[in-house]
N, C-alpha and C positions, 0 to 999 in steps of 0.2 A: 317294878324295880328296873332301874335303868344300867342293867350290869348282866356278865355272864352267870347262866347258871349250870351245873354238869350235871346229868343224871346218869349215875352207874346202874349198869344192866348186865346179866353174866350172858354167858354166852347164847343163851336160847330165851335174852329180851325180857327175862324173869328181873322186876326192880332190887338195886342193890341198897343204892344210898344216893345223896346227890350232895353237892356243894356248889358254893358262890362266897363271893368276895374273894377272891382269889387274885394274885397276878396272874392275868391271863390276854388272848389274844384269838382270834377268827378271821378267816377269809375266804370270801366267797365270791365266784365269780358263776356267769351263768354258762352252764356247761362242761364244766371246769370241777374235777372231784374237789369238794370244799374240807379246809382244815381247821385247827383247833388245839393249841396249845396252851396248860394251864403246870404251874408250880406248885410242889409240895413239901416239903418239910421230909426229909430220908427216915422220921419215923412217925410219920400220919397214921392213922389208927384206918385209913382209906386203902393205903396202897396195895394189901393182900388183895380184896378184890379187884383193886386197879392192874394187878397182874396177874391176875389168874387167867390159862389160856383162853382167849375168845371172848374177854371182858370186853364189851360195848360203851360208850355212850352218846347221851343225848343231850346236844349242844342247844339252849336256849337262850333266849335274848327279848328281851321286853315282854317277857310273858309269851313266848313263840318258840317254838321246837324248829329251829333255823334246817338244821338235819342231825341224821344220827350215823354211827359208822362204830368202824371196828377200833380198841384202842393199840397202836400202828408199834408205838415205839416206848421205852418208859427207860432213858437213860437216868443216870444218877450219879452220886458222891456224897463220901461221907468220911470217918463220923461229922454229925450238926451240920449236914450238908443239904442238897434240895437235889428233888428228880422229879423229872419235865416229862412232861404227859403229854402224848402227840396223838390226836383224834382223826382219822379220815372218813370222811361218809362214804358212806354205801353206794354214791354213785357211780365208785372206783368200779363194782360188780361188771359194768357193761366195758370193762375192760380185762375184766377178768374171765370173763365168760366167750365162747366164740360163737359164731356162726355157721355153721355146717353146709355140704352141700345139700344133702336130706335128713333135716333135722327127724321127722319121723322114721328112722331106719336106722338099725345099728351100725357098729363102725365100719366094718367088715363089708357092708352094702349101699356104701355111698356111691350109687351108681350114675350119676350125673357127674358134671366137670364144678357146677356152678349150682348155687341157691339164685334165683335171680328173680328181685323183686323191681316192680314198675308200679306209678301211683304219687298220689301227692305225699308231702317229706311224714308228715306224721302218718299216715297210713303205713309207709314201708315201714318207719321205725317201730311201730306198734306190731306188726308182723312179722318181721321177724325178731321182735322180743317174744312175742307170746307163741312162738314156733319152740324156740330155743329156751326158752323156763320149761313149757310142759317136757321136751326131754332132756332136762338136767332133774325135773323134781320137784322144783325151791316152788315155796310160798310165795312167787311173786307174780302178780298177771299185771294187763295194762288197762286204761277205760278203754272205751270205748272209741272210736277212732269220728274226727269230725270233718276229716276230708280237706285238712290243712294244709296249705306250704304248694308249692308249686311242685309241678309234675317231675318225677327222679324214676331213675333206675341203678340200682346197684349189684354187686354181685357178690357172693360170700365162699368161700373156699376155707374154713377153716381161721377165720380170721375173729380178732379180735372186734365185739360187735360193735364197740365206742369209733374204731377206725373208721367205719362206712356209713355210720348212722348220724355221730355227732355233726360232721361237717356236713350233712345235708340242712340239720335243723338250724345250725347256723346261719346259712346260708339264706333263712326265712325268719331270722329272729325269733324263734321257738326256746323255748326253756326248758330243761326237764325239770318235772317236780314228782318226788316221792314221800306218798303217804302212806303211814303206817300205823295200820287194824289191826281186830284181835286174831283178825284168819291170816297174816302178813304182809305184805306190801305191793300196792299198788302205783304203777308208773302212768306216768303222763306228762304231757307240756300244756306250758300255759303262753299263749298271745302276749305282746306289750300291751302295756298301758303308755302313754305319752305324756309324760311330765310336764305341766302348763307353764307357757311361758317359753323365753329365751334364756340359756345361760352366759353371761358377757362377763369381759370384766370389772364393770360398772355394777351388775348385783351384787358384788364382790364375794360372790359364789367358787369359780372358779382360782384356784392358786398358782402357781408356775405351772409351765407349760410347755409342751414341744409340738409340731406339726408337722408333717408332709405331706406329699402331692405325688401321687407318678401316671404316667397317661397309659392307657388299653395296650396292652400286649398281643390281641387279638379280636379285628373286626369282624371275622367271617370265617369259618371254619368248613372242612373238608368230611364229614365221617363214613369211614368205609367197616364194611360190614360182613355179611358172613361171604363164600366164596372165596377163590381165588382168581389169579390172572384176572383174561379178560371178564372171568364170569364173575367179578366181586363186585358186588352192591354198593354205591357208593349216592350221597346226597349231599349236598351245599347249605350251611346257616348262615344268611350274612343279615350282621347287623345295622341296616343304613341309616339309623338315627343316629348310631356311634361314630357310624363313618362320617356324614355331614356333618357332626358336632367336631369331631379331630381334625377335618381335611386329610385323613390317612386310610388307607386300604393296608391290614395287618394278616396275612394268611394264616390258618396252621390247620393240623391232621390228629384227627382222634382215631383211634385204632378198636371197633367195635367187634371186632369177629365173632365173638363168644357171644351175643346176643341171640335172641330166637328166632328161629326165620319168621318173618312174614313183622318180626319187632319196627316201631316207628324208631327210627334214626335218629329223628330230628331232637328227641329227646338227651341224646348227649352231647350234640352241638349246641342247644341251650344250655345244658348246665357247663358246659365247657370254658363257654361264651361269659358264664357268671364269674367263673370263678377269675377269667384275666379281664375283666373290666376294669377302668379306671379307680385308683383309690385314693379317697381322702383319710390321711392318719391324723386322729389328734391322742394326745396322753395327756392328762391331769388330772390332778388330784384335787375332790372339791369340798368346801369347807361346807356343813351342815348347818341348816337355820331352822327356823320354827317354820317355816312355809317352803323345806327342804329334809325332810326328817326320812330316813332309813325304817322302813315297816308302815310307816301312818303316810305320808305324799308318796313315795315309790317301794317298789318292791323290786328283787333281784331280778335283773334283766330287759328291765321297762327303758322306755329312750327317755333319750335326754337331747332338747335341740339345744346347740353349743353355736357359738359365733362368737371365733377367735381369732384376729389377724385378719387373715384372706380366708380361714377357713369357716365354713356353715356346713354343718352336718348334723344328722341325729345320730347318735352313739348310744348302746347297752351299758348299763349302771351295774357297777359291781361294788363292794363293801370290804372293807379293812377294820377290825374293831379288835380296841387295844383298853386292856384295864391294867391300875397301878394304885397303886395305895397314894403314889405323891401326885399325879395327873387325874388320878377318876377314870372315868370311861370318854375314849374318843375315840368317834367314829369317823373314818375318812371313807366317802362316795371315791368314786372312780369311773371315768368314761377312756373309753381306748382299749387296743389290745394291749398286752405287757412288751410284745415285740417291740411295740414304738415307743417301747425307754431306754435311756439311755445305762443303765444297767447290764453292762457286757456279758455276765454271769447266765441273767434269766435268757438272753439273747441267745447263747449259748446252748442252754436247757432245752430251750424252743427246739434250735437246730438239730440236736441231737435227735432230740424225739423226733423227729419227722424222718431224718434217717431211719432211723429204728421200724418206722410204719412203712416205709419203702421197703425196708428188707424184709419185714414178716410178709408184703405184698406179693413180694417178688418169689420170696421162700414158700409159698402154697401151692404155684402158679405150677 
């Protein structure tokens, strides 16, 4: 069935009911707690357990359990009116959950400044998840770890665990994916796949479109470390492929002090170095074919090679899918961040949030 299906679940995953054909709607990006909006009728014979505290469900699509999560919101109106069911998955949890300085030790004996993890991106993020599940409790662990993502170090203070964790795995194209047993849920990422082929406007794949361009903010990096004055540790990252490719020399200073003595350096002048490289934006939304299909040719997070304009980039596939009794079901792909729309609103949202992660940053510290 090429349509949503919703499977109600009460609060402890025990099955309720499910439904489909529905007006309804999903989105999902990789990384990104995915959502799920579905209508009903203000006297559904559904809504009791569609509101009962801790009501779940399970979002499915072409035969596939996309994800599942808590049900968020259930506004309404009536009499002979409708109320909108609002789903968020579960992978909201690693925002809700924190990281500690000593996840094995009560509160009282967090006797360190800092949790401080080093290692490639999925190793940390599998560490200290499965630090921080054993002391909260929950039924959730992770696989096994396969030594993924390039080399990271991060640090945890109380912080929320999606802040420190998410943007490393991004930063290596990683996905998170959770599955969900009879013992409860298990976390992990999955690698791309790469979508065969070019996307142009000549496959007539791709539909309106924006792009930009902005050069390295930073060639070569300073990082200083533990110490003071004369006696603070200090090493050089310079990037001279980037330098020779810009003709520019770009300095700047990361500030490591809180690292462990005897720590390699060089480790956050690399990721430093990642994060202000050069970037190419593209935003569009891509029309669906039979040799472009959502679940069967890509799956959530897989690249996509684009060549658009001046730009040539691989981009992560995200999904929009929209059902209606007068439309059917349509599914819109998606390559780009949401930042690089033209949508003042989500622009906006972005912004905020990132304030918000500075100040929980700064408020640990």
């Amino acid at each position: 069935m090429d349509g949503h299906r919703f499977v109600i679940y009460d609060k402890t995953d025990a099955y309720e009911l499910d439904l489909s054909g529905l007006e309804a709607g999903s989105d999902q990006r990789p990384n990104v707690i995915p959502t799920a909006t579905f209508l009903l009728d203000d006297d559904h014979p559904a809504l009791p357990a569609i509101t009962a505290d801790g009501a779940r469900c399970g979002v499915w699509f072409r035969g596939v359990e996309q994800f599942r999560g808590r049900v968020q919101s259930t506004p309404g109106q009536g009499p002979d009116g409708v109320v909108t069911v609002n789903v968020e998955g579960d992978l909201r949890k690693l925002w809700d959950w924190h990281g500690r300085q000593v996840p094995d030790a009560p509160l009282w004996s967090q006797f360190q400044d800092y949790r401080t993890y080093t290692g490639p991106s999925e190793t940390v993020f599998k560490t200290a998840l499965a630090e921080n599940f054993t002391r909260l409790g929950v039924p959730w662990t992770v696989a096994p770890t396969q030594g993924r993502g390039s080399t990271v170090r991060t640090q945890f203070r109380m912080h929320p665990l999606a802040d420190k964790l998410i943007p490393l795995l991004d930063a290596d194209n990683l996905t998170v994916t959770l599955e969900y047993t009879e013992t409860g849920i298990v976390v992990d990422v999955r690698e791309p796949e790469t979508v065969p082929g070019i996307l142009t406007l000549a496959t007539g794949i791709p539909d309106a479109y924006a792009f930009d361009r902005s050069a390295p903010t930073m060639t070569r990096c300073v990082v200083g470390g533990r110490g003071d004055g004369t006696d603070r540790e200090f090493v050089e990252v310079i990037y001279t492929d980037r330098e020779s490719s810009w003709g520019d020399i770009i300095e700047g200073f990361v500030d490591a002090r809180n690292t462990e003595e005897g720590a390699d350096l060089t480790i956050d002048g690399h990721q430093t170095l990642a994060e202000t490289a050069a970037r190419i934006g593209i935003s569009t939304e891509l029309v669906e074919t039979d040799r472009f299909m959502f679940g069967s040719t890509y799956q959530l997070g897989d690249l996509a090679a684009v060549h658009i304009g001046p730009v040539e980039t691989l981009q992560r596939l995200s999904v929009s899918i929209t059902e209606s009794a007068e439309e059917g079901v349509i599914v819109t792909p998606r390559v780009g961040e949401i930042e690089d729309s033209a949508d003042t609103d989500v622009q906006l949202a972005r912004q905020i949030a990132r304030l918000a992660k500075d100040a929980r940053d700064k408020g640990r510290r």
